[in-house]
Every structure is written in C-alpha cells, then in structure tokens.
KEFI-485895 format. One line per 2 residues: number of its first residue (from 1); for each residue x, y negated, z negated of C-alpha. Coordinates in Angstrom, 2 decimals. Layout:
N
NUM) X,Y,Z ~ ...
***
This chain:
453
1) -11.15,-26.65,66.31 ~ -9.64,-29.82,64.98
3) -11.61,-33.02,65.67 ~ -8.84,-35.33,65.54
5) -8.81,-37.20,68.20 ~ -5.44,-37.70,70.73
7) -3.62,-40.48,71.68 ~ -3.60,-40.60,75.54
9) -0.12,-41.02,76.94 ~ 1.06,-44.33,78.15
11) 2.87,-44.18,81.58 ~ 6.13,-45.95,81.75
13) 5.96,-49.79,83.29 ~ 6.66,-49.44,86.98
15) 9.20,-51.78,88.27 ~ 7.36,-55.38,89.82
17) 9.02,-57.96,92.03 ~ 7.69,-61.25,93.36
19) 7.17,-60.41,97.23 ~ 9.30,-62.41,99.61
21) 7.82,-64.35,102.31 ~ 8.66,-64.09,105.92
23) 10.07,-67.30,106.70 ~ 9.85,-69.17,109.57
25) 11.62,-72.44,110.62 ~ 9.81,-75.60,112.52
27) 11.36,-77.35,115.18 ~ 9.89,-80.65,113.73
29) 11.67,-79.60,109.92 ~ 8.18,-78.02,109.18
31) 8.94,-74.70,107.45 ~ 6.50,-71.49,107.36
33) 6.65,-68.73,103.89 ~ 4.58,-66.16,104.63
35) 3.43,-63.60,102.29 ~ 1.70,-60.87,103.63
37) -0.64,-59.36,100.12 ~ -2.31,-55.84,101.49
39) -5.62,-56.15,99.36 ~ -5.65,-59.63,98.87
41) -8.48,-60.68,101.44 ~ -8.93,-64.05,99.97
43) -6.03,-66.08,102.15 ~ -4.42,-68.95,100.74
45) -3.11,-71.76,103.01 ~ -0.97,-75.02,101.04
47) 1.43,-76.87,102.40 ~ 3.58,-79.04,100.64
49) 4.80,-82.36,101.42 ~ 8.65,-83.48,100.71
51) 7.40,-86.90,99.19 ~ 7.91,-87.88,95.15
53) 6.24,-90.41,93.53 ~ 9.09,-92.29,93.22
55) 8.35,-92.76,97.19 ~ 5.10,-94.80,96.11
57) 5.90,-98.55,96.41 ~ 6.59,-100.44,93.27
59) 3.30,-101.74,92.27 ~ 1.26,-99.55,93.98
61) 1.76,-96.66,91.76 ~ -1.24,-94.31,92.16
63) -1.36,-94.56,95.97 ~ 0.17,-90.96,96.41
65) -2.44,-89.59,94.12 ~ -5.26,-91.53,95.83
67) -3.82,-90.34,99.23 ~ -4.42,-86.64,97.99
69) -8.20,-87.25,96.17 ~ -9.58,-89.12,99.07
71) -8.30,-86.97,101.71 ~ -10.92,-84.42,102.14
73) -13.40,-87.13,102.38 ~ -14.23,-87.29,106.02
75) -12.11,-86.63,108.78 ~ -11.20,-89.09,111.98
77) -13.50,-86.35,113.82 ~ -15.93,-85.00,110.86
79) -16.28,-88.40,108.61 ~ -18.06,-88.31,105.47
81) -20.86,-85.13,104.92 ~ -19.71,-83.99,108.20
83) -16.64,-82.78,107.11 ~ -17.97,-81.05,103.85
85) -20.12,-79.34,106.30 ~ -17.51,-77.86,108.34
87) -15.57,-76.53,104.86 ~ -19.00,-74.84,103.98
89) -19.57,-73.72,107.07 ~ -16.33,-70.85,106.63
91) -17.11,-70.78,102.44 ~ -13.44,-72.86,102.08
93) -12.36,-74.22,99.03 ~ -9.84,-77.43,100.07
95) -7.62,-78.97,96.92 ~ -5.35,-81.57,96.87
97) -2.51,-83.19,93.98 ~ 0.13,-85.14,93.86
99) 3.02,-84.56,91.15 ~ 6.37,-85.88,90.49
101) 8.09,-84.36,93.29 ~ 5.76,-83.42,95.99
103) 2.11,-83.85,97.57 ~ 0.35,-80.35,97.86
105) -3.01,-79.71,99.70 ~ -4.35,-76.41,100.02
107) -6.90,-74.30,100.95 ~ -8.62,-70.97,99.96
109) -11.09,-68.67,102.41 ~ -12.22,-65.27,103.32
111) -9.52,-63.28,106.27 ~ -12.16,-63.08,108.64
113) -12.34,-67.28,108.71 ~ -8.68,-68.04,108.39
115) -7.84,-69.38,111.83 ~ -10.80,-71.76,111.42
117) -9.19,-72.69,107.78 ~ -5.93,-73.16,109.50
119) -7.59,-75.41,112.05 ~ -9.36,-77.15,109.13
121) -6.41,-77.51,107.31 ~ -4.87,-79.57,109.86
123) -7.51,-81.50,110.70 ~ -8.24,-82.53,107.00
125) -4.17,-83.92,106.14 ~ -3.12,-84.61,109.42
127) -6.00,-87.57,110.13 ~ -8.26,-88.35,107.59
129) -10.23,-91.22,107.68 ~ -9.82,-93.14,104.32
131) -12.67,-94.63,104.10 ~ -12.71,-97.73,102.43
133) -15.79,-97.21,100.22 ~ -14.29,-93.60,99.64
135) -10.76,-95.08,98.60 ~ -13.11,-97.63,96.02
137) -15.02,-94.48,94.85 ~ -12.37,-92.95,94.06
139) -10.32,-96.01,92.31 ~ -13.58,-96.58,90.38
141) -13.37,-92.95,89.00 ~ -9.66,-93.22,88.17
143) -10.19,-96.40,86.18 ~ -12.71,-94.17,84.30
145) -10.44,-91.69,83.79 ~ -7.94,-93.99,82.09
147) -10.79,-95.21,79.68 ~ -11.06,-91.76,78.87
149) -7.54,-91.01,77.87 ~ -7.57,-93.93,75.88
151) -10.07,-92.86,73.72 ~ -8.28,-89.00,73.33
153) -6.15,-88.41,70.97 ~ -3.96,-85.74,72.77
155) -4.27,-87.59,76.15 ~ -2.46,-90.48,74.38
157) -0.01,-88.60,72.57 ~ 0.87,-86.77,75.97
159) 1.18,-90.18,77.57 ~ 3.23,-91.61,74.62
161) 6.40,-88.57,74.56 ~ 6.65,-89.45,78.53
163) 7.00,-92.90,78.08 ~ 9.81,-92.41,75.32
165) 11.26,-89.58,77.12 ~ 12.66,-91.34,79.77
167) 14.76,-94.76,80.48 ~ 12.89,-97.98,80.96
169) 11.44,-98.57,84.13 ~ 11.21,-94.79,85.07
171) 8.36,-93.24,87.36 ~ 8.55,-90.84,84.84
173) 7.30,-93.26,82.37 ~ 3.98,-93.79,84.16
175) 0.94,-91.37,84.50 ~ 1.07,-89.62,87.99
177) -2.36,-90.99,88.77 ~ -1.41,-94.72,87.93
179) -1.89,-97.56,85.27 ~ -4.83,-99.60,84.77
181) -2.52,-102.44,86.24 ~ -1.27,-100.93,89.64
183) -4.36,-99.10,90.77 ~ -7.00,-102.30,91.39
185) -4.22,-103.24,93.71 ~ -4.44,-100.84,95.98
187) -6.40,-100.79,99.08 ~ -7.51,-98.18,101.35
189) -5.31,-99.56,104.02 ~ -2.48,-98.82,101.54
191) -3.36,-95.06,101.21 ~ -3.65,-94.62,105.03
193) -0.17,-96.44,105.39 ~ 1.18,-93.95,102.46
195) -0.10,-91.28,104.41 ~ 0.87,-91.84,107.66
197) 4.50,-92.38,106.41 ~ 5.11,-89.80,104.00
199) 2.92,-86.48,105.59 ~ 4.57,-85.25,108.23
201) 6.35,-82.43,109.16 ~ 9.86,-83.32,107.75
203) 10.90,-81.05,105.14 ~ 7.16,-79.66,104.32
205) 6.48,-76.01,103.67 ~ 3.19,-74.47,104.63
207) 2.77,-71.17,102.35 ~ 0.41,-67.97,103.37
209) -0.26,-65.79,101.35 ~ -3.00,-63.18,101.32
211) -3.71,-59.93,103.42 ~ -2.93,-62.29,106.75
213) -5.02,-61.49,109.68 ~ -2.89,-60.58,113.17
215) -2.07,-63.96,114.94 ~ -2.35,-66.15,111.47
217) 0.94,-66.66,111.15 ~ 1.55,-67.81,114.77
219) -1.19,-69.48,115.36 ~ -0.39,-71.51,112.10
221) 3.07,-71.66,113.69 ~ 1.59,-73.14,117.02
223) -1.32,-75.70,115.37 ~ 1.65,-77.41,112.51
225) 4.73,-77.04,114.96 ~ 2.73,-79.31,117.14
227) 3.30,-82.39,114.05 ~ 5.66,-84.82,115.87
229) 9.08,-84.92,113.45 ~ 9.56,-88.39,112.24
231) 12.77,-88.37,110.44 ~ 11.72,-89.77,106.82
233) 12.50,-87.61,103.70 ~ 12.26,-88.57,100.36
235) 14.49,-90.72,98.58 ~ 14.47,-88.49,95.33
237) 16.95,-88.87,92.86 ~ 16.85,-87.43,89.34
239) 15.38,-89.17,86.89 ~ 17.52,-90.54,83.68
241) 16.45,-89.11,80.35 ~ 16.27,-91.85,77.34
243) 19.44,-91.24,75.54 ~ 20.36,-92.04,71.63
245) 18.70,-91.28,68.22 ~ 15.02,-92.44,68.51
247) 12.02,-92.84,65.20 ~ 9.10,-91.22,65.19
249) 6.32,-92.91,67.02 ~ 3.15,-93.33,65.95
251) 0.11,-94.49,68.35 ~ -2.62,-96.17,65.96
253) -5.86,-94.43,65.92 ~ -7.85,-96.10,62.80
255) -9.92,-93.60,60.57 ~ -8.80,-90.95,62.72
257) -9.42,-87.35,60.54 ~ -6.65,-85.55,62.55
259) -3.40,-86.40,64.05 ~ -2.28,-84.56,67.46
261) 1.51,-84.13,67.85 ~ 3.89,-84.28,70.96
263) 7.63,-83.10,71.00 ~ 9.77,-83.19,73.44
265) 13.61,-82.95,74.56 ~ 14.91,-83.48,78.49
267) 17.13,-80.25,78.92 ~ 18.79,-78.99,81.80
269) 17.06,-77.14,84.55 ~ 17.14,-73.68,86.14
271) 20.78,-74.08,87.69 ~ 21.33,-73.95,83.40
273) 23.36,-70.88,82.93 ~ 21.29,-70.49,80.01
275) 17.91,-71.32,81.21 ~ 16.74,-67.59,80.66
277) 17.91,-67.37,76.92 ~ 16.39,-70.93,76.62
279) 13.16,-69.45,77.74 ~ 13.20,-66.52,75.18
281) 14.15,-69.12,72.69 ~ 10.95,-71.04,73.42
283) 8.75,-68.06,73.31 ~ 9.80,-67.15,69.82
285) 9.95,-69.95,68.60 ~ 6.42,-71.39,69.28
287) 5.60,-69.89,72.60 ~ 3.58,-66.43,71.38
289) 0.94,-66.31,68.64 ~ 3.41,-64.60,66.65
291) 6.08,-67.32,66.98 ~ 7.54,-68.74,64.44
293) 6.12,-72.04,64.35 ~ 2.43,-70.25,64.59
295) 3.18,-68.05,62.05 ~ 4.22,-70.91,59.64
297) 2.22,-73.86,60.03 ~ -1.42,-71.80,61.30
299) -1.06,-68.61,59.73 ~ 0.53,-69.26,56.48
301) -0.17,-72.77,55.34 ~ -3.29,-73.34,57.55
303) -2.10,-76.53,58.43 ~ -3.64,-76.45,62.87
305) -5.61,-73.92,64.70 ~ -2.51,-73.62,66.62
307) 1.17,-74.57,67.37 ~ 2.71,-74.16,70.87
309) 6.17,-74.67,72.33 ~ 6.94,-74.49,76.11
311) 9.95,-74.99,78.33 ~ 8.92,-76.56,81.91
313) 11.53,-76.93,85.27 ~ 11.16,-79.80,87.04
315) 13.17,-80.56,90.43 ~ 16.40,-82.04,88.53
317) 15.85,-81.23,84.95 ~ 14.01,-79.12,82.14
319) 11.74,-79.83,79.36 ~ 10.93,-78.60,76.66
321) 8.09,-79.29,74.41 ~ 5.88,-78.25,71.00
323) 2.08,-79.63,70.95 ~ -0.28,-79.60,68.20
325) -3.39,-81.24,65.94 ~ -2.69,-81.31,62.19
327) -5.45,-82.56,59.77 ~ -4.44,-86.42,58.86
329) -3.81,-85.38,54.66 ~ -1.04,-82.69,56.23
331) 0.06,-83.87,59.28 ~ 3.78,-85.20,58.02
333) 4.30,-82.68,55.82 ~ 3.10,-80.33,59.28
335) 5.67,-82.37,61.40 ~ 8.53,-81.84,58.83
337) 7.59,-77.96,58.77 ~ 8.28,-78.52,62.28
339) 11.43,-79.62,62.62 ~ 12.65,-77.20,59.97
341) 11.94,-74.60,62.48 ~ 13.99,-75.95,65.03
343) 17.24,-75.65,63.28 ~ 18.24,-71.89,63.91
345) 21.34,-72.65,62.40 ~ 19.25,-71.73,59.09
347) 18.13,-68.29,60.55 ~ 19.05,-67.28,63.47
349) 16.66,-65.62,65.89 ~ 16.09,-61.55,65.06
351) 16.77,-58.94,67.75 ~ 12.66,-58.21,67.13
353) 11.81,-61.84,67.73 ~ 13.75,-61.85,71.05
355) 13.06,-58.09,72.40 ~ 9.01,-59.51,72.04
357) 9.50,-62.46,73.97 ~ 11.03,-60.63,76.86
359) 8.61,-57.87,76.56 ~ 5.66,-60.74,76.86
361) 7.37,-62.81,79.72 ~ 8.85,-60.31,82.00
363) 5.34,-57.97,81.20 ~ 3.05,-60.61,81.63
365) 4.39,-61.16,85.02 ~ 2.72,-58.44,87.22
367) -0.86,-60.13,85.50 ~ 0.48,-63.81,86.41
369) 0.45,-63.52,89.99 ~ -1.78,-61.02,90.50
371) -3.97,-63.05,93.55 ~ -3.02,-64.41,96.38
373) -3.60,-68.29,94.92 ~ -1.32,-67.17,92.34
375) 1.41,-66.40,94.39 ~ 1.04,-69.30,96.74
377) 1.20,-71.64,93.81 ~ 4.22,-70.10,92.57
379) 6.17,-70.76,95.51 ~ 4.30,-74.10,96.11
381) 6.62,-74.97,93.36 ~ 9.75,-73.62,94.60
383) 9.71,-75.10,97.72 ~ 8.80,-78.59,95.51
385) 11.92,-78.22,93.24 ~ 14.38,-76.47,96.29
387) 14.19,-73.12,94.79 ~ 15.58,-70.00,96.76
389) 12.08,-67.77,97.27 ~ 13.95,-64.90,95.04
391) 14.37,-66.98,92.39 ~ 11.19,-65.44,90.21
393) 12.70,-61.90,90.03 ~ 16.26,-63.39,89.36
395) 14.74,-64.74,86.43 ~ 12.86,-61.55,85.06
397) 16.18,-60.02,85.82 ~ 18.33,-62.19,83.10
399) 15.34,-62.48,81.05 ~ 15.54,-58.84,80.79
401) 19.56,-58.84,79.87 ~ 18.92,-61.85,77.33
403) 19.60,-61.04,73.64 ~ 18.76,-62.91,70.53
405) 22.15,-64.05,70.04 ~ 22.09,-65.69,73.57
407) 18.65,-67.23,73.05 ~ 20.07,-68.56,69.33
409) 22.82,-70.06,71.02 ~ 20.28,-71.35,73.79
411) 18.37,-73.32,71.34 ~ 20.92,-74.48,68.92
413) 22.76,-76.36,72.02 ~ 20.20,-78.36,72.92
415) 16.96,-78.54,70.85 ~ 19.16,-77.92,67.48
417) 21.75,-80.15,67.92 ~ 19.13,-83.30,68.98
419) 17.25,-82.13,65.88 ~ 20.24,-82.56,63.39
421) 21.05,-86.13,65.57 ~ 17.67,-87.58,65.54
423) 17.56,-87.21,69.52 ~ 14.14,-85.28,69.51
425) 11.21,-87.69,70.95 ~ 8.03,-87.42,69.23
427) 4.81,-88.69,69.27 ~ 1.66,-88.69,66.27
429) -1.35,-90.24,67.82 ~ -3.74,-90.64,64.20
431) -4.59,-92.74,61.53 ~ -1.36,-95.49,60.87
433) -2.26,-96.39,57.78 ~ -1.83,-93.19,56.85
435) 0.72,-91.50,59.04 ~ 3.16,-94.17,58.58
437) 3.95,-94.11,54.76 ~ 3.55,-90.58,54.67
439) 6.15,-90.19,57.36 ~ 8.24,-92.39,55.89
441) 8.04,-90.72,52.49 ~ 9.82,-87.32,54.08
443) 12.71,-89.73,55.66 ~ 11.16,-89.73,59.06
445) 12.05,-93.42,60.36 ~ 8.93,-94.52,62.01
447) 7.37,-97.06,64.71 ~ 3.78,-98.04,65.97
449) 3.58,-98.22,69.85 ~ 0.87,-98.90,71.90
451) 1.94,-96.99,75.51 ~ 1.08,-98.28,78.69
453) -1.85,-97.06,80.57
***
C-alpha cells in the first residue's frame, strides 16, 4: 500500500453577491435598507445622517465630531449613568463618527432585544442631553488627542499629505475632529444647536441588517417615520484638489531614527470608467504582500517592514495613496525606489500580477462582509457617498473582466503621468537635517512645513 499521502480536492468558488436590502421610503425623507442575514443573530441598527463637515460653521470645526462623541452621554430622559444603564441592560454596543460626508451612529445587539435597541436608538440621537461638563470632557480629551499626534510620526505625516492635497482653505485640509484653534471655542450649546439642525430625518438612511426579528422593520418604520421633516440638506459640494507640480515636504522631527512616508494623488471616483482597473492597479502595485513595491523596498533591499498602496472613494472623488517607515540612513534613497515603481511606462503590469489582484479582491470578498456589522458598514457608506445598493457586486463584476493591460493603462493616466510632472504630494515626517540634503541629492526639490493641528 503506498503511504503517500493525497491531496484533497478543492471545490470550485461558489458564486457570492452583496445581498440587497429591502428598501423602504420615509414620508419625512427618512429612508429604511433592510437586510435580512438568516444566521446573523447579532442585528445591526446605523443610521446615517446627510450632514458633511463642511456643514460645521467656520470656526467651529470639530462641533460635528463632538456632536457624535458626546451623544451617548445621557439622554433628555436617561442623563448621565442612567443611560449607560439602559444600553447594558439589552448587552448593546452604541457607536458614533463623524467623517467628511456624513454623521453615522449605530448600534449592535442580540435579535431577541432589537425592538428595545431600536427604541434606544432613537432615544440616544434624537434628544440627547449634551451636557455641558460632558461636552468639556470630551473637548479636554480631544485636545489630548492632538498632543498625541503631534508627537507621532505617522499621525503627522497623515495630517501633512491632507493639508497639501487639497486647495487652501479646504475642510479637507483640517483633521475631522478639529484643530487645537477651533475646538476651545466650542461650547456645549454649540453641539446641541449642531444637532438639532443637522439630525433629522431629511435625507438619512437607517440600515438593518442581521437575521431581523418579525415586526423590526416596521416598528423601526413607525418609531423614525415619526421624526418631523425639516427641510435642511447639506450644502455639499466637492472639494478642489491642489493642482500644479508640488516639492517634497518634509515635517521636522530632530534626531528622529526613522522617517514615515505619505503619498498621495486626488483621482477620480467610482463614476471613473476605470475605477476597477485602477483598483487592480493599486493592488499590484503596493496593495498585496507580493506587490511590487513590497517586494522591492521590504523584501529585497530591506529598506521597511512594509510598503502599502491603497485607492479610497470618497463622495466626489478618489484617492489614492502609498504609506510607509524607512530607517532615516535609507529613507530617500527608499522614496526614490518609490517613485520608480510608479512609472509603468518602464514595465508594464504582467497578466500574473493582475490575475492575483483580482483573485485577492473579488475572493476576499465573501470573508469581508461576512457579519452583519460588516454589511451594515458597507452600505453605511453607500448611502454616505449616493451609491446605488448594487454597486458592490457591479464592482466584483468589472474587477473580474479587468486585465493587466487595462489596469497599466489605469495607473499610467493618473498616478504615472503626475509622477513624470511632479504632481504627486508627499510627505517625510523625520530627521531634517538629514532628510533634506539627502533628498535633495536624488533631485527631489524639497520644503520644511510645519502643518496645522
């Protein structure tokens, strides 16, 4: 009898889709996705408010993000521990952000308690209380939070690509959370005058998602239709990407033994016929651990631990983006390496490299949004950005059809062509005195900033 030992057979992939919602439209403007997950007895409930931070008032940037942090506080009817009791109570877990283009609070609890999370739900973003020793707590900790950044490397570097990514005076420009400058200004009476403006029914979505209990989706339908409409919607408008050839910046961190890297380019968004091939671009570039950027700069010269690329939609716009920490004595001959990679005009991208990346992205997908939260977040953000709720398996599908040629031609319109003009933003955050001659000894053209925070 031979001992050798057989390979079991692997099935073929079975075909996955993102599950559609039910959808159900508000008289007040309020609309309802609900995803009904058999299995998933964990429920998700997040609804999403139509309000970008470019709604915050000029000064008072911050106040949307306060609004979310503090709102879960204490309640007009449960203030203070009395609401966390009432949370506990039904084992709920209640979240809250805001981001560029939307204000999101959610919450997470077992089927048997989700009517009482509905009710919850309501009761915790429809009147909170805003305290005004909760709103100071909660400045306080964002002031710390700034002190922090400024003493990371990465968090600084991060901060330093949006700044020079976008035209003076931008939101964009500013952290979401606010600057040391415009958060002491804010009072608690300006968070409850935020909120009672900019939550409301208008143009929210409240996602389900989970294996909903009979009567959760109408009862949901009965507690939020009740919202009075009010008419307001947001006054976003896409932002303005900084235009022109740019240096390279440096942010001055003395005696620093490491510098961390930020790259970025403002491309077009997902109405981009060629936002799939982009995507596979991105992936083989410097979005596996095979990518080519990986390969190079960790692998072979040993150079960072590791280098990764990504391509994010926004509402208007894409971006796309490499991040990475080289050792100081390497770091601009790293950051040359770098943009030697990004010129596929030198070698274009192999049928190999491209079949992996769509192998990896359209694979991964079934492990992505495997839970209920998963989901829910996933089309949190489509009904931020205005997205049609197929829009995930139209993706997969030209993902799927995209070839390297495609994803070459992708990359070389955009990231390649602001790499031969100088149009690429970048950000070292490190030692100057080093940094800068050696930068400037591979051609790089370079400036010292100090960005706002």
């Amino acid at each position: 009898m031979s001992s050798e030992i057989l390979r079991p057979p692997v099935d073929p992939t079975s075909t996955w889709r993102f599950p559609l919602p039910r959808v159900i439209d508000l008289d007040n403007g309020m609309c309802i996705w609900a995803y009904d997950l058999p299995g998933q007895y964990v429920i998700t409930a997040e609804i999403v408010f139509d309000v970008a931070l470019t709604d915050e008032p000029a000064g008072k940037e911050g106040v949307a993000h306060l609004a979310a942090r503090c709102c879960d506080e204490g309640s007009v009817d449960h203030p203070g521990e009395a609401l966390a009791r009432r949370i506990e109570d039904i084992g709920a877990v209640f979240d809250s952000s805001a981001g560029s283009w939307d204000t999101r609070c959610g919450i997470d609890v077992a089927a048997p308690y989700a009517l009482a999370g509905i009710d919850l739900l309501d009761e915790i973003v429809r009147t909170p209380a805003y305290a005004d020793s909760d709103v100071a707590r909660h400045k306080a900790l964002r002031l710390t939070e700034i002190e922090q950044q400024r003493a990371n490397s990465a968090a600084m570097a991060t901060i330093g690509l949006a700044q020079k990514s976008w035209v003076t005076g931008s939101r964009q420009q500013l952290p979401a959370a606010g600057t040391s400058t415009t958060v002491p200004t804010i009072t608690a009476e300006d968070v409850r005058a935020f909120h009672d403006r900019w939550w409301r029914a208008d143009g929210a979505t409240l996602i389900l998602a989970g294996a909903l209990p009979d009567g959760l989706v109408e009862h949901a339908a009965e507690i939020f239709g009740a919202w009075p409409a009010t008419g307001v919607r947001s006054g976003a408008q896409p932002p303005i990407p900084a235009e022109g050839p740019c240096p390279t910046y440096v942010i001055d961190r003395p005696e620093a033994v490491a510098a961390d890297m930020r790259v970025g380019l403002i491309v077009p968004g997902r109405e981009w016929e060629n936002w799939a091939p982009m995507q596979v671009a991105t992936s083989a570039v410097g979005g596996l651990f095979g990518s080519r950027l990986n390969m190079e700069l960790r692998e072979k010269h040993g150079f960072t631990y590791g280098v990764q690329a990504g391509l994010a939609a926004s509402r208007f716009n894409g971006s796309f983006s490499i991040q990475a920490s080289f050792r100081t004595e390497v770091a601009a001959r790293a950051f040359r390496g770098v943009f030697e990679l990004l010129d596929l005009s030198r070698r274009p991208l192999e049928k190999s490299e491209a079949d992996d990346a769509v192998r990896f992205m359209v694979g991964i997908a079934p492990l992505r949004y495997d839970t209920a939260d998963a989901i829910a977040a996933q089309a949190s953000v489509l009904a931020s950005h205005r997205v049609d709720v197929n829009w995930v398996n139209e993706l997969n599908e030209r993902l799927a059809a995209t070839n390297a040629n495609q994803a070459t031609a992708a990359f070389e319109a955009t990231v390649g062509k602001a790499t031969q003009e100088g149009m690429m933003r970048a950000v070292l955050c490190g030692d100057a005195s080093r940094l800068v001659p050696d930068l400037r000894s591979y051609g790089f053209q370079v400036e010292v900033i100090d960005p706002v925070l």
